[in-house]
C-alpha positions, 0 to 999 in steps of 0.5 A: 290742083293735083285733085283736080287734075285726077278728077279731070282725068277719071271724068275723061276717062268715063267719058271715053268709055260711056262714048264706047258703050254708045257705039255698042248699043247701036246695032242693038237698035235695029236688033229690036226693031227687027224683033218687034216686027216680027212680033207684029207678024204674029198680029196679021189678022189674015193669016196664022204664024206656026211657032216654028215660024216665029222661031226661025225669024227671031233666032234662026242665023240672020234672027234679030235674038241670034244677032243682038246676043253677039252685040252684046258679047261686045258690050260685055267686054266693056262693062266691068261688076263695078260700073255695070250700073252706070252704063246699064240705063243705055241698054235696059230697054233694048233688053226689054223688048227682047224679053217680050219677043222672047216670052211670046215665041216661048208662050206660043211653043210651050204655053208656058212663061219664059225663065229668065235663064232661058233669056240671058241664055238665049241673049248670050248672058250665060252658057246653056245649062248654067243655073247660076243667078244673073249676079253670081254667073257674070258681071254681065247679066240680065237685070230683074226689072229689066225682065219684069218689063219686058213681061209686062208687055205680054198682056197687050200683045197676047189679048191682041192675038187672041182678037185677031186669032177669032178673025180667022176663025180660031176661036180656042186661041181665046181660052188658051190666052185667058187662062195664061194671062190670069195666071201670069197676073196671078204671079204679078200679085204675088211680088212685092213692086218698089219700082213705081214704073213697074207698078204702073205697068203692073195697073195696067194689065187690068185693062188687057184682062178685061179685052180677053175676058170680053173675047171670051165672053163674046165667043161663049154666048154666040157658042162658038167655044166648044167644050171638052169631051165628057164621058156619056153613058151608053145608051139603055138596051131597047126593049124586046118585044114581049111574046104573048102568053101560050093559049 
């Protein structure tokens, strides 16, 4: 009996703390749908989003980013190293989206991918400069898969605003994207997946790859992409008129 009863009491005493976690994870719910409809700005065909703008929205005071990093401040006062697992399924996706609303807004700065450092510090998981890995710097961290997902999203969201980046007329928009997604297919290929659902999502890039190769292609025939600059000869002198010969 006395087994039984300690087993009663662990089993309350998680039920108690998944019960807390819960409650945390909730604003966290509105923190991404306000992420994501900002992201969804970005596909407004009419009109063009300047990265500052994008920035300002999603973690500016009120930005939905600035906003989830202090919710997750409270979980993180809840999650110890040792059941980090057991409670971490309620929150993976949330994380998710975030990492893409956060890869979009650094691809539309830089160019680039977004680090997963530049993630959990943005989200509150590290103090800024700290180069520590996720498991090395807090029982807290953002998980690798968790990151992965959220990077797999970018081929659908990318090949979108490139499509409605040509309805206003920005036809070099399509380039930029192309080479970034080949690039960012390029580094899937290179990792080793275990994960059957990331795989997955992995296949499906094919599928974004081929609407941007198709833009582009589309655009290249019409010429309605302007080639970089190329150094052209000077032109030959012209000649001079030749003097007839003295008499």
């Amino acid at each position: 009996m006395e087994g039984l009863l300690a087993c009663k009491r662990r089993l309350e005493e998680d039920g108690a703390v998944r019960d807390r976690v819960k409650e945390a994870v909730k604003p966290l719910e509105g923190d991404v749908r306000r992420a994501m409809c900002v992201v969804a700005t970005i596909q407004d065909g009419t009109r063009a989003v300047s990265p500052q703008n994008l920035r300002d929205a999603l973690v500016g005071a009120e930005g939905p980013v600035t906003c989830a990093a202090k919710h997750f401040a409270v979980l993180k006062e809840m999650i110890t190293a040792d059941n980090f697992y057991k409670y971490h399924e309620q929150w993976r996706n949330h994380c998710s989206n975030l990492v893409l609303a956060i890869a979009i807004m650094v691809w539309m700065e830089t160019d680039r991918l977004v680090t997963i450092a530049e993630v959990e510090t943005l989200l509150g998981f590290r103090a800024a400069g700290d180069r520590t890995t996720g498991d090395e710097n807090s029982r807290f961290h953002l998980d690798l898969e968790d990151f992965l997902y959220g990077l797999c999203g970018l081929p659908a969201e990318l090949s979108r605003f490139a499509q409605n980046a040509v309805i206003r007329g920005d036809y070099l928009t399509s380039l930029r994207v192309s080479k970034f997604l080949h690039d960012l297919h390029a580094g899937f290929q290179l990792l080793n997946l275990k994960n059957d659902g990331l795989r997955k999502r992995f296949d499906a890039m094919k599928y974004d790859l081929k609407k941007i190769e198709e833009i582009v292609f589309d655009l290249s025939i019409r010429g309605l992409l302007t080639s970089p600059p190329t150094s052209v000869a000077a032109p030959a002198p012209a000649p001079q008129p030749t003097q007839p010969p003295p008499q």
